[in-house]
LUMDOLUM-311490 format. One line per 3 residues: number of its first residue (from 0); their letters; for each residue x, y, z of N, C-alpha, C. Coordinates in pm, whole numbers, plus 32768, in hexadecimal, padded with zeros to 4 digits. Layout:
% LUMDOLUM-311490
NUM	A	X:Y:Z:X:Y:Z:X:Y:Z  ...
//
This chain:
% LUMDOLUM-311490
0	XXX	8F53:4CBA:46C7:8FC9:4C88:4681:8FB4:4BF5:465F  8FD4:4BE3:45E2:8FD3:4B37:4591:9020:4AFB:458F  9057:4AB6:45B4:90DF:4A5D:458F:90BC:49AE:4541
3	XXX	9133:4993:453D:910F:490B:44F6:9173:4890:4534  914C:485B:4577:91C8:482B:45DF:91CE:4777:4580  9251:474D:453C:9265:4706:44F5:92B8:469C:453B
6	XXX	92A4:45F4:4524:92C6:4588:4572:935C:458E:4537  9351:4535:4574:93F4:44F6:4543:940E:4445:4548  9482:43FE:44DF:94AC:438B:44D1:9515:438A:4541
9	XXX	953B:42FB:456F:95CB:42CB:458C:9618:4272:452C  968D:42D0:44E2:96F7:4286:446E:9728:4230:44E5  9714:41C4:44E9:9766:4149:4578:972F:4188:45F2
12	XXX	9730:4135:4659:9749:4143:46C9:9779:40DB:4738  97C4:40EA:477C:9836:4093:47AB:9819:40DA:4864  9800:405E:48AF:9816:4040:4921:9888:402D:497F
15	XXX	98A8:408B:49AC:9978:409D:49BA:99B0:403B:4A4E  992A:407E:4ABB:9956:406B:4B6C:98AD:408F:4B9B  98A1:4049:4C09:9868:401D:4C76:98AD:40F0:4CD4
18	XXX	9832:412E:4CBF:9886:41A6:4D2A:986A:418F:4DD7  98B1:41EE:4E35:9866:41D0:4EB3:97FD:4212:4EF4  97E6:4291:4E60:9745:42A2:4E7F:96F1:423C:4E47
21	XXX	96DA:41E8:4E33:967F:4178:4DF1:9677:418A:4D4D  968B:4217:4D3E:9692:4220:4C77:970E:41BB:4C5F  96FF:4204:4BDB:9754:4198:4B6C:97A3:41EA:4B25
24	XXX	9849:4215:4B03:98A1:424C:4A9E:9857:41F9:4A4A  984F:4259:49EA:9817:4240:4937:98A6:4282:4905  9870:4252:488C:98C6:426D:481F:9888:427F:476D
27	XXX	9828:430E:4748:97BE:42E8:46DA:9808:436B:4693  97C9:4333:460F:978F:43C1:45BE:9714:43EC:45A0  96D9:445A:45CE:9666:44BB:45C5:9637:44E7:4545
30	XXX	95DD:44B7:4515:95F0:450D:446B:9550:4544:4455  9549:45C3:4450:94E2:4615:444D:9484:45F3:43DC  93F9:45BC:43BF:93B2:45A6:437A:9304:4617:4357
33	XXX	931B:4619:42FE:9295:468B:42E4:91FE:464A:42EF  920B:45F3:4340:9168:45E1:435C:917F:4606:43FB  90D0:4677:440F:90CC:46DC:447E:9051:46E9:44AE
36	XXX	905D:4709:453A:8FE1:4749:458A:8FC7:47D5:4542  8F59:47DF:459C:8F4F:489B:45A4:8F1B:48C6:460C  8F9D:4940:4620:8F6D:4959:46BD:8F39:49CD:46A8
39	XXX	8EEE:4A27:46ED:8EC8:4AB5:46E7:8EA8:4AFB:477E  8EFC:4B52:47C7:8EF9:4B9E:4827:8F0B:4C14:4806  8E9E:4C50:4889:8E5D:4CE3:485F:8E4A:4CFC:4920
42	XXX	8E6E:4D7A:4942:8E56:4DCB:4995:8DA0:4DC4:49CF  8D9B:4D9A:4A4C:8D09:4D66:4A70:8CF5:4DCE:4AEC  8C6F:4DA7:4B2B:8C70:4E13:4B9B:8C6A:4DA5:4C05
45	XXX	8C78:4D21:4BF8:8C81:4C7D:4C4E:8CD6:4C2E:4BF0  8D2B:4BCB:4C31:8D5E:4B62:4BFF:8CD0:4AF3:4BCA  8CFF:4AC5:4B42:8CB1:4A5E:4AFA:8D0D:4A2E:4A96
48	XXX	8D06:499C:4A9D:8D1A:4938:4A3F:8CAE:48F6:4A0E  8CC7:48FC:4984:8C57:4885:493F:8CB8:4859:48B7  8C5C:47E6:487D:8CAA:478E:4816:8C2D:4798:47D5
51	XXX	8C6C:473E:475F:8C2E:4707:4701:8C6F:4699:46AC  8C48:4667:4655:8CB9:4613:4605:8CAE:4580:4645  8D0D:454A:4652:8D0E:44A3:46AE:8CEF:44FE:470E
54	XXX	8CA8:447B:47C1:8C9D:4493:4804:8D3D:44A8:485D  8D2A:44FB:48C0:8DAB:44F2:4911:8D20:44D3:499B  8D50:4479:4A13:8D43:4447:4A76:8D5D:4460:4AC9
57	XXX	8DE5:4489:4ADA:8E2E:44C2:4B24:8DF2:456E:4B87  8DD2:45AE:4BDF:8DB5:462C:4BE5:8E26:4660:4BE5  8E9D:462C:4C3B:8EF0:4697:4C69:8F63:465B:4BE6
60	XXX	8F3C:4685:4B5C:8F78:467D:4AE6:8FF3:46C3:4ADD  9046:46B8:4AB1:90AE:470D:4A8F:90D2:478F:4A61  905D:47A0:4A50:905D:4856:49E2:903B:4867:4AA5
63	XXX	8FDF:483B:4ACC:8FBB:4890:4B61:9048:4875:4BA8  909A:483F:4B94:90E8:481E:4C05:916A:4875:4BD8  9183:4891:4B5D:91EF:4907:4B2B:91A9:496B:4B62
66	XXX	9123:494E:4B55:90F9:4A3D:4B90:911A:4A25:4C27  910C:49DB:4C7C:90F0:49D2:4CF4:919A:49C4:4D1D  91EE:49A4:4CAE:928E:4993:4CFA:92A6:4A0B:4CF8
69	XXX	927F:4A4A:4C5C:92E2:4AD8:4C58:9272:4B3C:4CCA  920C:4B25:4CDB:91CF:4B64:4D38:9209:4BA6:4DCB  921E:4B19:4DED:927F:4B07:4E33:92FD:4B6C:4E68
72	XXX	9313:4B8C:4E27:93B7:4BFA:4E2A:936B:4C95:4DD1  932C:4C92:4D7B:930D:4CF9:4D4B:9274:4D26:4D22  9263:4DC1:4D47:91D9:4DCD:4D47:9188:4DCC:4CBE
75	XXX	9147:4D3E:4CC7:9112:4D46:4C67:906F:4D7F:4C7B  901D:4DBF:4C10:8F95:4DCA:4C3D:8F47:4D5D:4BF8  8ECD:4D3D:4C1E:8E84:4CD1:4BE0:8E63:4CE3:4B38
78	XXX	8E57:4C56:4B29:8E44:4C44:4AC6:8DF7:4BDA:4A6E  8DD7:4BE9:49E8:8D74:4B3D:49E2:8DBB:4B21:4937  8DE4:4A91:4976:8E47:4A42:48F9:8DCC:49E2:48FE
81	XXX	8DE4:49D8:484C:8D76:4977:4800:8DF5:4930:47A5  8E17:48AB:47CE:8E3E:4863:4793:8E00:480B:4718  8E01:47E9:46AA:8D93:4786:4648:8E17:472C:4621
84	XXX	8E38:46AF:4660:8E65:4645:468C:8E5D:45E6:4607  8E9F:460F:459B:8ECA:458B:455E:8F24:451C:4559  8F91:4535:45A3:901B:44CB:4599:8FBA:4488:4611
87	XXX	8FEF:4412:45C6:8FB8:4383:461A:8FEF:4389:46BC  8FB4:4368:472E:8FEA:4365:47A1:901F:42C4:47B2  907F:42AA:47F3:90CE:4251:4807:90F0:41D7:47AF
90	XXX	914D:4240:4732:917A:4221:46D3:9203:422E:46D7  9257:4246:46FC:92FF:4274:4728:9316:42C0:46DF  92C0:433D:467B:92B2:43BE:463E:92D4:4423:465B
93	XXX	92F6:4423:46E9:92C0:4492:478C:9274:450E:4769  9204:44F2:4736:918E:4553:46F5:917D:45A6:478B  916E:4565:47FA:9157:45AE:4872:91C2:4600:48A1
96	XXX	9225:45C8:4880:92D5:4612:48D2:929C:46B9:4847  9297:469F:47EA:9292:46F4:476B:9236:476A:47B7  91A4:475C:47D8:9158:4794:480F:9183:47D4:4873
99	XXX	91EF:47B6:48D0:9205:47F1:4942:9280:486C:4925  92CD:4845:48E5:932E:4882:489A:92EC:4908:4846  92A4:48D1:47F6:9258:4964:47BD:9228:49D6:4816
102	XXX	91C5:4999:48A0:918B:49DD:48D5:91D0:4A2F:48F9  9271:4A09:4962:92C2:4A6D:4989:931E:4AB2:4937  930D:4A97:48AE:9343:4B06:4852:92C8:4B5E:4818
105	XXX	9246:4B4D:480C:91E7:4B91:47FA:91CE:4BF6:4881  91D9:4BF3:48CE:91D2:4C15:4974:9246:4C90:496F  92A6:4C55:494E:9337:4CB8:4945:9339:4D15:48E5
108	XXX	92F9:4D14:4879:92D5:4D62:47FA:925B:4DB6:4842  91E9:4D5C:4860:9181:4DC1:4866:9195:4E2E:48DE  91D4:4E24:4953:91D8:4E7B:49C7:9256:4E7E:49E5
111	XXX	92A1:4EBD:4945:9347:4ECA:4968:9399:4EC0:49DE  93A3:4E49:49E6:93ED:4E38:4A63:945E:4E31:4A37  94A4:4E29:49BA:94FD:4E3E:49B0:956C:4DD3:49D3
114	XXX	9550:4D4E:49E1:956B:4CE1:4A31:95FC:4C96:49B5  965B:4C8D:49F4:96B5:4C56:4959:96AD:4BD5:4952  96AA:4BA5:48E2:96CB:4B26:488C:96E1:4ABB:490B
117	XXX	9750:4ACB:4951:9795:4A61:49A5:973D:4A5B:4A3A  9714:4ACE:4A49:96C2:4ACD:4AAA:9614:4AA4:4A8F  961E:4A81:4A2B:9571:4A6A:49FA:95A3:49CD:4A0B
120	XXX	960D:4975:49EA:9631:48F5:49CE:9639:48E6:4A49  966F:493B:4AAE:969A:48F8:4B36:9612:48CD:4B7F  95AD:4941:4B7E:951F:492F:4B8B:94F6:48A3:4B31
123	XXX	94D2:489F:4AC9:949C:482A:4A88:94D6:478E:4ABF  955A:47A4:4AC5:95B7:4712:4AF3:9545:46E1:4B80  9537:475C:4BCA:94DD:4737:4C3A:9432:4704:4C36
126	XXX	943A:46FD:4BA4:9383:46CA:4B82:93AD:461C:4B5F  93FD:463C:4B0E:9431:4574:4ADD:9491:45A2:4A6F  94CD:451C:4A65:9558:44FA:4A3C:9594:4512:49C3
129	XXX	9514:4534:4957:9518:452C:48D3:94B3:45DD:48B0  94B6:4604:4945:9464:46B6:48EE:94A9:46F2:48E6  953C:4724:4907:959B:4776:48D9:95B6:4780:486D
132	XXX	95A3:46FF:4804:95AA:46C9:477B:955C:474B:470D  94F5:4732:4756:9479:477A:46D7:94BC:484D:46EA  950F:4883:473A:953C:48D9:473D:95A0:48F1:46C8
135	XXX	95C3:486F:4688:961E:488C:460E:959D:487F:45BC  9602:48AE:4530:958E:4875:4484:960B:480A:4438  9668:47D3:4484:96C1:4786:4437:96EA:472B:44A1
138	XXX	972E:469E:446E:975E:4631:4465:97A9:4646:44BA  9791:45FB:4549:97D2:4609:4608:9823:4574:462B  988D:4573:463E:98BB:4514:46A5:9851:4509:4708
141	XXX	9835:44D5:4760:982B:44B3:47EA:985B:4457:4858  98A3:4470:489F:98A9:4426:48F2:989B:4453:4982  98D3:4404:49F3:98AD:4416:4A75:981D:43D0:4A69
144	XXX	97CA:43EB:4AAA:971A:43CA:4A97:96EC:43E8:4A20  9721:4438:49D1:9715:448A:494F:970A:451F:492B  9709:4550:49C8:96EB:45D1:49DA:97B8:4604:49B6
147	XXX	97F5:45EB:498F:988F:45FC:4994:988A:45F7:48CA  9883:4664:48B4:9876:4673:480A:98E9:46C0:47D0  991F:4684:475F:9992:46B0:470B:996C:46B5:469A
150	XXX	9991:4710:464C:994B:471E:45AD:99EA:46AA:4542  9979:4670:4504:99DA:4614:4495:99A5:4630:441E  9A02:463A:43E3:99EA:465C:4325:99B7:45DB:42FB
153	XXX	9924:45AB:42C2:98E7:4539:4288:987C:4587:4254  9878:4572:41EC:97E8:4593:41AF:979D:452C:4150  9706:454B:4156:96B0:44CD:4100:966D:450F:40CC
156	XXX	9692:459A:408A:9642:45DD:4039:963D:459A:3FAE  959E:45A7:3F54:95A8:4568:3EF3:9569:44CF:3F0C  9575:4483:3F91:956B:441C:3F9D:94B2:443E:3FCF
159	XXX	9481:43AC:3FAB:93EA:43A9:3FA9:93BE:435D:4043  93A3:4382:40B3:936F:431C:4120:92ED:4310:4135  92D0:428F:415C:9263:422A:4181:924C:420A:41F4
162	XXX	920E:4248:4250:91EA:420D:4300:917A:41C8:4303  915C:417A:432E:90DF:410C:435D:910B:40EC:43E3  9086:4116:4412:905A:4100:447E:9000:4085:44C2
165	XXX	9000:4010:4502:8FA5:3FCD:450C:8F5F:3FE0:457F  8EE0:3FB2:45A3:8E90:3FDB:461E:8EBE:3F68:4696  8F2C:3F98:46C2:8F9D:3F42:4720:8FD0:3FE2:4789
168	XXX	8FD9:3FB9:47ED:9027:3FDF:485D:9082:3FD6:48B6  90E4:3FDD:487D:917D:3FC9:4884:918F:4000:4935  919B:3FB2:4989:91B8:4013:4A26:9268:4019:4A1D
171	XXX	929E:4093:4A4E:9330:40BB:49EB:9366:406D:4A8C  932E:4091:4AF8:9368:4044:4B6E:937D:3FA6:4B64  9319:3F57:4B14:9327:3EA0:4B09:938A:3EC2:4AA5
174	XXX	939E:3F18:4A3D:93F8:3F23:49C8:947F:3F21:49FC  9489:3F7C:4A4E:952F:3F96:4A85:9539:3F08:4ADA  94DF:3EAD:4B3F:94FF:3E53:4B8D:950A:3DBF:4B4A
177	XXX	94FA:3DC7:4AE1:9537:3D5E:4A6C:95C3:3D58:4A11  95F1:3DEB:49F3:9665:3DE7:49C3:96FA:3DD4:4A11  9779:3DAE:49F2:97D1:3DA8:4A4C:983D:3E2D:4A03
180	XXX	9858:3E47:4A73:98B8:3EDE:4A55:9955:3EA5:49F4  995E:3ED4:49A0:99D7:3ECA:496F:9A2E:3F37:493B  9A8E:3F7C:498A:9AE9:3FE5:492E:9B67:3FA6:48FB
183	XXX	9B6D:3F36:48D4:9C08:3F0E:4889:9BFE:3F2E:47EE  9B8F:3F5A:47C8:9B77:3F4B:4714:9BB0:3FE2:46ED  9BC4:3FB7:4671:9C07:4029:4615:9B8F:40A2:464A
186	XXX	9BB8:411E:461C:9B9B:4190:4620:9B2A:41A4:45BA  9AC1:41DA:45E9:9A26:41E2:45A1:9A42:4249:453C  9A75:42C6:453F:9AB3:432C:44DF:9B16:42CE:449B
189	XXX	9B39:42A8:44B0:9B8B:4275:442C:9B3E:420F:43E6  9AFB:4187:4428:9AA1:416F:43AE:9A45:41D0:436E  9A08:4251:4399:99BB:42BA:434D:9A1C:42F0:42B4
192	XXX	9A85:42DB:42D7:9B03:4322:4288:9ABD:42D0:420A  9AA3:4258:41ED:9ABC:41E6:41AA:9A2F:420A:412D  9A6C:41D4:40E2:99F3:41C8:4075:995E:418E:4099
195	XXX	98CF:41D9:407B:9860:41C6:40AC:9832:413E:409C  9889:40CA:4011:9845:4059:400D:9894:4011:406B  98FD:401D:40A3:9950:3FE9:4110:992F:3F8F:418B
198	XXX	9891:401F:41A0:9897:402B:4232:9822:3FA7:424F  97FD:3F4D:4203:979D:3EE3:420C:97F8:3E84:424B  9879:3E79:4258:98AC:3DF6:42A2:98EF:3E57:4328
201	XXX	98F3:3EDB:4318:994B:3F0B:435A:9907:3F85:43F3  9884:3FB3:43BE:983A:3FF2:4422:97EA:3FED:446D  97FF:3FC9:44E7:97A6:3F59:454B:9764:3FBD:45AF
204	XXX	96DB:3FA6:45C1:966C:3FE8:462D:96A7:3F4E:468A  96BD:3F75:46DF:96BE:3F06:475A:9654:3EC5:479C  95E5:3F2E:478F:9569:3F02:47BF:9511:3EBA:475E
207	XXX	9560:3EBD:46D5:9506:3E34:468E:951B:3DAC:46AA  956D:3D59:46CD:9563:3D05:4714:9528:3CCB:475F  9513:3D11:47E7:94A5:3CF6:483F:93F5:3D13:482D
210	XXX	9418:3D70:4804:938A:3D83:47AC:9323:3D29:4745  93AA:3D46:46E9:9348:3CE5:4673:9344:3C57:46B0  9381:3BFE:4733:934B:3B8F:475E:92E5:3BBC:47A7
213	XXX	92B9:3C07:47E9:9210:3C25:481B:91B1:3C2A:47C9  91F6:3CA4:474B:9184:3CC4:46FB:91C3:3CC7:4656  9181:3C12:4630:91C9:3C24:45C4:9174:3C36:454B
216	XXX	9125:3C82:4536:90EB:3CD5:44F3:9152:3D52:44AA  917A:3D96:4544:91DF:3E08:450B:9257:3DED:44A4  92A3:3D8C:44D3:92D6:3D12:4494:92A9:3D1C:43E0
219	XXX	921A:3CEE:43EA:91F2:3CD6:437F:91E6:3D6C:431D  91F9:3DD7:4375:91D1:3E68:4312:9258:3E62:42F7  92CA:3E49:42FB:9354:3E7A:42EA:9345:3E12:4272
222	XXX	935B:3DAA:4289:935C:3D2F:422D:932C:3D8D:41BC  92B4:3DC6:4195:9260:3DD3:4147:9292:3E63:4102  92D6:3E9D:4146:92F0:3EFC:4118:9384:3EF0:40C4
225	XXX	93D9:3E6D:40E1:943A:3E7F:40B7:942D:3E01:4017  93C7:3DB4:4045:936A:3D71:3FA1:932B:3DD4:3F31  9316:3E64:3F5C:92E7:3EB8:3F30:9339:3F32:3ED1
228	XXX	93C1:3EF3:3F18:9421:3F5E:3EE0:9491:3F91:3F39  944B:3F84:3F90:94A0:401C:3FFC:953B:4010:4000  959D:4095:3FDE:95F0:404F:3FF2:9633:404A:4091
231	XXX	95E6:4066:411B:9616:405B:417C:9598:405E:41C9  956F:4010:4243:94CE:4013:428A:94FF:3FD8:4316  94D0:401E:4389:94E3:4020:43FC:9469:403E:4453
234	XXX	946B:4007:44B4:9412:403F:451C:9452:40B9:4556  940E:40FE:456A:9419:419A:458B:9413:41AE:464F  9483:41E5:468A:945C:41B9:472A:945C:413D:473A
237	XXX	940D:4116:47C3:93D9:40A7:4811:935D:4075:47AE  933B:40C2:4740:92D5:409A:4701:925C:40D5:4724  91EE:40D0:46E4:91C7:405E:4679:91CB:4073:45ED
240	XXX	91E4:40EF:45D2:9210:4108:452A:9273:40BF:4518  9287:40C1:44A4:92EB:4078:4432:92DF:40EE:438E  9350:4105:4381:9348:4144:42FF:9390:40FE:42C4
243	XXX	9391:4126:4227:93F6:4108:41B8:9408:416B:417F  94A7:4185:4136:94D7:41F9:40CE:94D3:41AF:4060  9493:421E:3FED:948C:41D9:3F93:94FA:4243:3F17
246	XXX	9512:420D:3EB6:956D:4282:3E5D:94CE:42B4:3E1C  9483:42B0:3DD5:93D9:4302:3D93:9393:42E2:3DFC  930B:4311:3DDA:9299:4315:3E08:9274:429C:3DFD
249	XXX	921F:4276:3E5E:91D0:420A:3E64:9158:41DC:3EB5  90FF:41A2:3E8F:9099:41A9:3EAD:904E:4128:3EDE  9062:40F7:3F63:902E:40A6:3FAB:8FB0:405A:4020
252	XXX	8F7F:40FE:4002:8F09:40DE:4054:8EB4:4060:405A  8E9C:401C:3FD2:8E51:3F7C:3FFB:8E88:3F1B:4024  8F1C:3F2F:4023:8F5D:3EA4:4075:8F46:3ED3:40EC
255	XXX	8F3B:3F45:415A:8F25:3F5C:41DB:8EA7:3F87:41EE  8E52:3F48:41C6:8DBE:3F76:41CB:8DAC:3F62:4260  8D4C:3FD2:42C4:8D34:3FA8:434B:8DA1:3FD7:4387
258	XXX	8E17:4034:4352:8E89:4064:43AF:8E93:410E:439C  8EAE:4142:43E3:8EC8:41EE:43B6:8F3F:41C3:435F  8F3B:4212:430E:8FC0:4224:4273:8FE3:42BE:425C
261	XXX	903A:42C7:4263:907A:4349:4211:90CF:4346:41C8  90E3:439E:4164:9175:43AB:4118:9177:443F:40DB  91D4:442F:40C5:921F:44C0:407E:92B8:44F5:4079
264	XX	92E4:4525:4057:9351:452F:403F:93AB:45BA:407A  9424:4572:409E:9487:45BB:4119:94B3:4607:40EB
//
């Protein structure tokens, strides 16, 4: 079985409370983007993982750690997943949360387990905060850690996006221990409500702040994207992407020469 496990943007994201498990109430929007891995699991007579694509580093990766949860509770028989790893790793994309998410809906398909919707999310919430996400194909509230998802009517179909990536490594733990929690601000769905050229004075990643004073490079891809046209450009997550929406196509690859680039349209 093939799947195509696809990243995702944050429309804002807002830093609410300090929790007393050590996380953080968020407050984002999730917005499903068509640049994708490819995963492929098939019935083995031994468990095997292999990749291809970027390197992953990691052994005990996330595609292994969805087989090994749902394992866990249900009999699974072995198997060998070949991931080919294009979404950038530690980009705030959650290319990895995506991967883990597929596996246990590929898993549930291939050896009908028959597992429902809410119970595949309750599982995923338990891999990280943002894989319950990739279980939808549309535009998620999140809050709580992010694993707490509500569907909101926003769409950017038609609209053209631009991600650049720079060869930077954003640690999301120094990210969160720089920002200060604030829930007194207006309601993030309701600035979404608002017209798309709006949201340049009005839709704030919290973690650009602290960030772009470490690394102001990233800084400099937003800048560049919004000299370029865009009519809205954010860092994506804790970073290190930065995209821009553009209303056409556009074509930027030599101003980010030396960075992964994608675009295409939502």
């Amino acid at each position: 079985m093939v799947s195509f496990p696809f990243c995702k943007i944050n429309l804002g994201l807002r830093i609410l409370s300090k929790r007393a498990d050590g996380f953080h109430n968020i407050e984002t929007c999730f917005y499903p983007v068509p640049w994708c891995d490819v995963l492929e699991i098939i019935p083995s007579q031994v468990f095997l993982f292999t990749q291809s694509g970027i390197p992953i580093t990691d052994a005990e990766n996330l595609c292994v750690r969805a087989y090994n949860k749902l394992k866990e509770t249900y009999s699974l028989p072995a198997v060998k997943i070949h991931l080919h790893k294009i979404i950038p790793m530690g980009a705030g994309l959650g290319g990895g949360s995506a991967d883990a998410a597929f596996t246990l809906k590929s898993l549930n398909t291939l050896f009908s387990l028959d597992l429902s919707v809410d119970k595949l999310i309750e599982i995923a919430a338990e891999l990280g905060s943002d894989c319950s996400f990739f279980l939808h194909e549309k535009a998620m509230m999140g809050s709580g850690r992010g694993e707490v998802l509500r569907p909101i009517n926003i769409s950017l179909a038609g609209k053209f996006v631009v991600i650049v990536k720079p060869d930077i490594h954003v640690s999301t733990a120094d990210a969160y221990k720089n920002v200060r929690p604030d829930a007194s601000r207006a309601s993030l769905q309701e600035i979404l409500t608002e017209d798309l050229t709006s949201w340049k004075s009005t839709l704030v990643n919290d973690f650009e702040q602290s960030v772009f004073m470490q690394y102001p490079q990233i800084q400099r891809i937003k800048n560049t994207l919004y000299e370029s046209g865009a009519l809205y450009a954010s860092m994506s997550g804790s970073g290190s992407s930065v995209y821009g929406l553009f209303k056409e196509p556009v074509n930027l690859k030599e101003k980010f020469e030396g960075m992964i680039y994608w675009s295409g349209e939502l």
